[in-house]
C-alpha positions in Angstrom: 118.3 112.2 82.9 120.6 110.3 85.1 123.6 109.3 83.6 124.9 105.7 82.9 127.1 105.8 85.9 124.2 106.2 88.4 122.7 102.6 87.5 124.7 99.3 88.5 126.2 97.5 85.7 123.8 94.6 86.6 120.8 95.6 88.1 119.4 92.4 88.7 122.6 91.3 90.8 123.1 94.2 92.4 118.9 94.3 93.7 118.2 90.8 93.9 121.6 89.2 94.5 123.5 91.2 96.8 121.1 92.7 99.2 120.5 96.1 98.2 116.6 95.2 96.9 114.9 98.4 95.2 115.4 100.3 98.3 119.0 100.6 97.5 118.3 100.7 94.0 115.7 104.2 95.0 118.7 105.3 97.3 121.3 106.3 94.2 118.9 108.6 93.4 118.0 107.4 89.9 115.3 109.7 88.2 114.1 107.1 85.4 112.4 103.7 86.1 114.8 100.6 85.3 113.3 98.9 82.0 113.1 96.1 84.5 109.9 98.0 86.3 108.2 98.4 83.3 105.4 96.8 84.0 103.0 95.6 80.6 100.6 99.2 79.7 97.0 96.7 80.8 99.0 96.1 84.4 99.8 99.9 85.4 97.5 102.4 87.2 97.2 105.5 85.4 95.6 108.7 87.0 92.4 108.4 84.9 92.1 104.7 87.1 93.1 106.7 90.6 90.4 109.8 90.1 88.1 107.1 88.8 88.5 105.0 92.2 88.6 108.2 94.6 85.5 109.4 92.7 83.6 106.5 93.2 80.5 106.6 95.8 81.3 102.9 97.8 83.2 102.8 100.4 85.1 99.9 102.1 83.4 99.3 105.3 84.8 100.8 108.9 83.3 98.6 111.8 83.9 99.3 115.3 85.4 96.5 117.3 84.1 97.9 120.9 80.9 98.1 119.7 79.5 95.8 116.7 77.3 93.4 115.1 77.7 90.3 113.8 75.9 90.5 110.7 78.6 93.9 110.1 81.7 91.9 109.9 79.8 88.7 108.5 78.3 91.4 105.6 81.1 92.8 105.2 82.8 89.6 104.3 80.3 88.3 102.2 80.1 91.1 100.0 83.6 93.5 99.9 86.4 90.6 101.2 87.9 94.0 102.9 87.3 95.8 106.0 89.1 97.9 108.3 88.7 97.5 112.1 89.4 100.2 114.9 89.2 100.0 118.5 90.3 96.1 118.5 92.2 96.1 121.2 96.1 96.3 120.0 97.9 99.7 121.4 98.6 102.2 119.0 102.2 101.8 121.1 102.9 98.1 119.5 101.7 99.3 116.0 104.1 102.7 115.9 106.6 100.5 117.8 106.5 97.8 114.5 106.1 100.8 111.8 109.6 102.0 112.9 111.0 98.6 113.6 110.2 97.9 110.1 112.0 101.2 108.9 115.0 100.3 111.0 115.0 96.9 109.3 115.3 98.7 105.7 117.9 101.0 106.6 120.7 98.6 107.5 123.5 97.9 105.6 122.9 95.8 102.0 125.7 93.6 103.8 123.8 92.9 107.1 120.0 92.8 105.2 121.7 90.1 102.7 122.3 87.6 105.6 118.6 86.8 104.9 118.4 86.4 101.6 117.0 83.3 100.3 120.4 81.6 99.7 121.9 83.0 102.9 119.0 82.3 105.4 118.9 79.2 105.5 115.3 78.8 106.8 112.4 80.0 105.3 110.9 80.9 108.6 113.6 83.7 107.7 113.5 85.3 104.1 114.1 88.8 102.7 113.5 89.8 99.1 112.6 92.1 96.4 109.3 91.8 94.6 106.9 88.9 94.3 108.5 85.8 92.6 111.5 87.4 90.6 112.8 84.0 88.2 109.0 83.8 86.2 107.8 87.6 86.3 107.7 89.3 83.4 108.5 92.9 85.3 109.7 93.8 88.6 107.6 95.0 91.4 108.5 98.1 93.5 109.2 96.6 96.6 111.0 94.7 99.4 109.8 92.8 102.0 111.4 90.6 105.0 109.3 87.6 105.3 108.8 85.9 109.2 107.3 82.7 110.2 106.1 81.8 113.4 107.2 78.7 114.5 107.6 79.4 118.4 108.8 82.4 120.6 112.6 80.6 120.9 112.8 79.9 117.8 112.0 83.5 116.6 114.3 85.1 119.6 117.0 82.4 117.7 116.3 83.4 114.2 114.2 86.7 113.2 116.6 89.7 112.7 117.6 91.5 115.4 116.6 95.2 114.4 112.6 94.2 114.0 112.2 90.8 116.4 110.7 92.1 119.4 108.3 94.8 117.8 106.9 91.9 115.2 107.0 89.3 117.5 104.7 91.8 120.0 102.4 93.0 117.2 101.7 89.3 116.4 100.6 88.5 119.9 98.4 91.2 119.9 96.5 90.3 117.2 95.8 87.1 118.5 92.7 88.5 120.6 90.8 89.9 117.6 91.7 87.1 115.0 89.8 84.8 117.6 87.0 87.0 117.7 86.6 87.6 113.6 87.0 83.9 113.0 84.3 83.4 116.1 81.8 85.6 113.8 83.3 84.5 110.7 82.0 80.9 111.4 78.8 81.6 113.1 78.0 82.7 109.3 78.5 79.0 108.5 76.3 77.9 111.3 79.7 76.9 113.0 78.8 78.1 116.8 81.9 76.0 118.5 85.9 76.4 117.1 87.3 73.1 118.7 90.6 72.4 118.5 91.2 71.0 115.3 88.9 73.7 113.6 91.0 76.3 115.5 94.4 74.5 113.5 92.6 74.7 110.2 91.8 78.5 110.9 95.1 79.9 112.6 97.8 77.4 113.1 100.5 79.1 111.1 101.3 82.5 111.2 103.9 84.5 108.8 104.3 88.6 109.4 105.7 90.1 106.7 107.5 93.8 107.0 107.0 95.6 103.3 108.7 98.7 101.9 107.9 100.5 99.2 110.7 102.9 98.2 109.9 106.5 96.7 109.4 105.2 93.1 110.8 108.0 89.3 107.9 106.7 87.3 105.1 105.5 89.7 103.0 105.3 86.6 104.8 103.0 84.9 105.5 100.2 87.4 103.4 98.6 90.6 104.0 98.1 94.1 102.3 94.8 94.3 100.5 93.6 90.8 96.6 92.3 91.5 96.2 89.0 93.5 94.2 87.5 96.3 96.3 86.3 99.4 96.3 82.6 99.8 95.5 83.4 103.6 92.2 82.7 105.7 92.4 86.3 106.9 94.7 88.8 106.4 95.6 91.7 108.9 97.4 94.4 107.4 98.8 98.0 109.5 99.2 100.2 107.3 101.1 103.4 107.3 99.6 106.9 106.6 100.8 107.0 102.8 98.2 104.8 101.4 98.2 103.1 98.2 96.1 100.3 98.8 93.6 99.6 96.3 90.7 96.8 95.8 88.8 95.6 93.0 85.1 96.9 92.9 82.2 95.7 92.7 81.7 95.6 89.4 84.7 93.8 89.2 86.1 96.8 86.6 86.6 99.9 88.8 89.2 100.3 91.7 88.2 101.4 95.2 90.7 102.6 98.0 91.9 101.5 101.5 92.1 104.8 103.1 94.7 105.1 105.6 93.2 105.8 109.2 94.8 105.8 112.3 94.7 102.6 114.6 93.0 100.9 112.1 93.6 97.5 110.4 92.4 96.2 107.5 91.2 93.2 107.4 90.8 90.7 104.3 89.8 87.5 103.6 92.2 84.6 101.8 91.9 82.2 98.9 91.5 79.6 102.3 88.7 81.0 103.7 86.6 81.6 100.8 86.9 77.7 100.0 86.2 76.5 103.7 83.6 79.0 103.4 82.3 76.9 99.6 82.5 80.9 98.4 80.2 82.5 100.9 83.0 84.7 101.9 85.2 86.3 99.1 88.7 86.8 98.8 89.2 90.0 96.5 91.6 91.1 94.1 93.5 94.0 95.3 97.1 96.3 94.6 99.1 98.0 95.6 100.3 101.4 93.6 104.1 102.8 93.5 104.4 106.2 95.2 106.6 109.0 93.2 107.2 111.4 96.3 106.9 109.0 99.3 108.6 106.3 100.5 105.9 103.9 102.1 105.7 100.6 104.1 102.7 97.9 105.6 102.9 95.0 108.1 100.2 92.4 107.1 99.7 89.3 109.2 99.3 86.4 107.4 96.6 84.2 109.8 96.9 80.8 107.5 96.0 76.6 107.9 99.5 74.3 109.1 101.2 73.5 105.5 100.0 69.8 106.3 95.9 70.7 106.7 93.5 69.9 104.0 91.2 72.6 103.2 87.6 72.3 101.4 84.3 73.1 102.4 83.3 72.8 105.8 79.8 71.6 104.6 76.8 69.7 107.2 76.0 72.9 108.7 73.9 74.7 106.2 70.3 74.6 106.8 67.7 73.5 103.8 69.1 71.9 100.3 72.0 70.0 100.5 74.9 72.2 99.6 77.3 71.3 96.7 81.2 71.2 97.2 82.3 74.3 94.8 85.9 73.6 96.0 88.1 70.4 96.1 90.2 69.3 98.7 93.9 70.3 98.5 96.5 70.5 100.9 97.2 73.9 101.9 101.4 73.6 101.5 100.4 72.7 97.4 97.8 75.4 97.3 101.0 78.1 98.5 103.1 75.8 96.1 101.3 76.6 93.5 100.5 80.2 94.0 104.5 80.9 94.6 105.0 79.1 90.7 103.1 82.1 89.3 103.4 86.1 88.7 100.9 87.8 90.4 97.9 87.2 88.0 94.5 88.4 89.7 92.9 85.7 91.4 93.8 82.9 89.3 95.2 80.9 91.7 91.7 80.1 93.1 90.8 77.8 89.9 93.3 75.7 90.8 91.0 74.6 93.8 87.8 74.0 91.9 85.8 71.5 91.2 85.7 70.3 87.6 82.5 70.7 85.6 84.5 68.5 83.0 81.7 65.3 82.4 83.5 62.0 80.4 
C-alpha cells in the first residue's frame, strides 16, 4: 500500500488544475486507485463481462477498402454502427508518425501541457484535459486527451502545440480521401447519388482530432477509460494502438463485443448526427473504453462532424414507396454538442434529446 505521501494533498488540483492530468497522477507510481476513480459497481467492467465479450461468436465487421461493396459498408452501418477499414489509402508512415506524436505530447512537462488547459488556451480549437466533463461526473475517467479543431492550416500552424502539429495536421488530410468515399456510400443508402455542396457542409465541415492517453491504471477493475456513450459525430475515425480496449455494445444490446486491434486498420463509427440525417437507418452505438492495469495505451479518433451553425434532421424525399415519418427533430448541431457536453457519459441518452415527441394534447 502506498503511503500517504505518494498522493497529492489535493488530487483534483493537482490532475485537473495544474496540468499533470492522470498521466502524472499514474507517473508517482501509486498502487491504489484514487476514491475519485471509483467508478459506481453497475458502470465497471469486470472479467466475467471481458471473457463474456471475447467469448462471444459476432464479430465487428473488417471490409477491405481496395476491394469492396457497397452494400458491406452500407450493412455494416445499418446493423453494427462499427467497422474497421484496411487498405484505405493513409500510409502506415502518417499513422506511426501521429502514434508517437501523440506520446511525445504526453510526456512533456505538466508546466508546458498546462498552457492548454481550458483556462490557459484561450481557444477552444485548442483544449487539453482529463476525463470527460469533470464539474458534473460522479467519478473520474482514466484518461487525458488534447482536443484540436480544424479551423484552417494557418490557424493550426498558429495555435495546435508544437510537439504533435504536423503529424495531426497530416493524419487529418489523409483521411479526407476515405471520409469522401464512406459518406459517398453512406448516402447512396438514402437514395442520395449526388453530395453537393451544401450536403458536403452538413456531412464534413468541421473537423476536431483528438490525441487520447490512457495511463497504466492500479485497479483497472474498478474505474473506466471512457464510460458508455455514442459520439455526437456523423462518422468517427479512430487509429488505434495495438493495446486494445475498445469495446461496443452487442447486439442484444446486454453483451459487450471487442474492437480488436489490427494493424493499418481504422475503425470506423457512426455519430448521434448521422443516425438522425439518416431518420435511424444507420445506428450510432454505445461503446467503452476499459482501463488497462499493465499497459499504458493511447487512440486518435477523428471527429468528421456538421459546422456548429448547420441544422441537422432527416434528409427525407428520397425514400422510395410510403411516405417516410420524421423520427428526429431539427436541432442545431452547436446545441446538440451543448447538450451532450452538460451530461456524464450516460449511454446513448443524448439521442432523446433529438426526438420527436409522441406527447398528444
Amino acid at each position: 500500500m502506498p503511503t500517504n505521501s505518494v498522493y497529492p494533498k489535493n488530487i483534483n488540483d493537482y490532475v485537473l488544475n495544474q496540468g499533470h492530468g492522470v498521466k502524472g497522477l499514474a507517473d508517482l507510481g501509486i498502487n491504489t486507485l484514487p476514491t475519485q476513480y471509483i467508478q459506481p459497481e453497475h458502470e465497471r467492467f469486470g472479467k466475467e463481462q471481458i471473457i463474456l465479450s471475447n467469448g462471444n461468436h459476432h464479430v465487428i465487421p473488417v471490409i477491405d477498402m481496395s476491394n469492396f461493396d457497397d452494400d458491406e459498408i452500407i450493412s455494416a452501418a445499418q446493423k453494427w454502427g462499427f467497422f474497421q477499414i484496411i487498405n484505405h489509402g493513409i500510409p502506415l508512415k502518417v499513422l506511426e508518425d501521429v502514434k508517437a506524436a501523440t506520446y511525445r505530447f504526453f510526456e512533456q512537462s505538466a508546466e508546458e501541457k498546462s498552457k492548454y488547459l481550458k483556462g490557459n488556451s484561450g481557444t477552444n480549437c485548442v483544449r487539453y484535459g482529463t476525463s470527460f466533463v469533470p464539474e458534473v461526473e460522479r467519478a473520474l475517467e482514466w484518461k487525458d486527451y488534447l482536443s484540436l479543431l480544424f479551423v484552417s492550416d494557418g490557424d493550426a500552424v498558429a495555435r495546435w502545440p508544437v510537439a504533435c502539429r504536423d503529424e495531426a495536421l497530416e493524419y487529418m488530410k489523409s483521411s479526407e480521401n476515405v471520409t469522401r468515399k464512406l459518406l459517398n456510400v453512406l448516402m447512396k443508402g438514402l437514395n442520395i447519388y449526388e453530395i453537393d455542396e451544401k450536403k458536403e457542409s452538413l456531412l464534413m465541415g468541421s473537423k476536431r482530432i483528438n490525441l487520447n492517453y490512457y495511463p497504466k491504471c492500479p485497479n483497472p477493475e474498478l474505474t473506466v477509460g471512457v464510460g458508455r456513450h455514442s459520439d455526437v459525430s456523423i462518422l468517427t475515425i479512430l487509429l488505434q494502438d495495438d493495446v486494445g480496449g475498445l469495446y461496443v455494445r452487442g447486439l442484444d444490446g446486454e453483451n459487450w463485443i471487442p474492437v480488436p486491434p489490427i494493424n493499418g486498420a481504422l475503425v470506423i463509427n457512426i455519430g448521434d448526427a448521422l443516425q438522425i440525417l439518416s431518420n435511424g437507418k444507420y445506428k450510432s452505438i454505445e461503446h467503452r473504453v476499459i482501463a488497462n492495469g499493465t499497459k499504458n495505451r493511447i487512440s486518435v479518433p477523428i471527429f468528421v462532424n456538421p459546422r456548429p451553425n448547420d441544422i441537422i434532421a432527416p434528409l427525407l424525399g428520397s425514400s422510395k414507396g410510403e411516405e417516410e415519418k420524421p423520427i428526429y427533430k431539427e436541432v442545431l448541431y452547436s446545441d446538440y454538442v451543448k447538450y451532450f457536453y452538460k451530461r456524464a457519459h450516460d449511454g446513448k441518452a443524448t439521442i432523446e434529446f433529438a426526438k420527436v415527441s409522441t406527447q398528444t394534447n
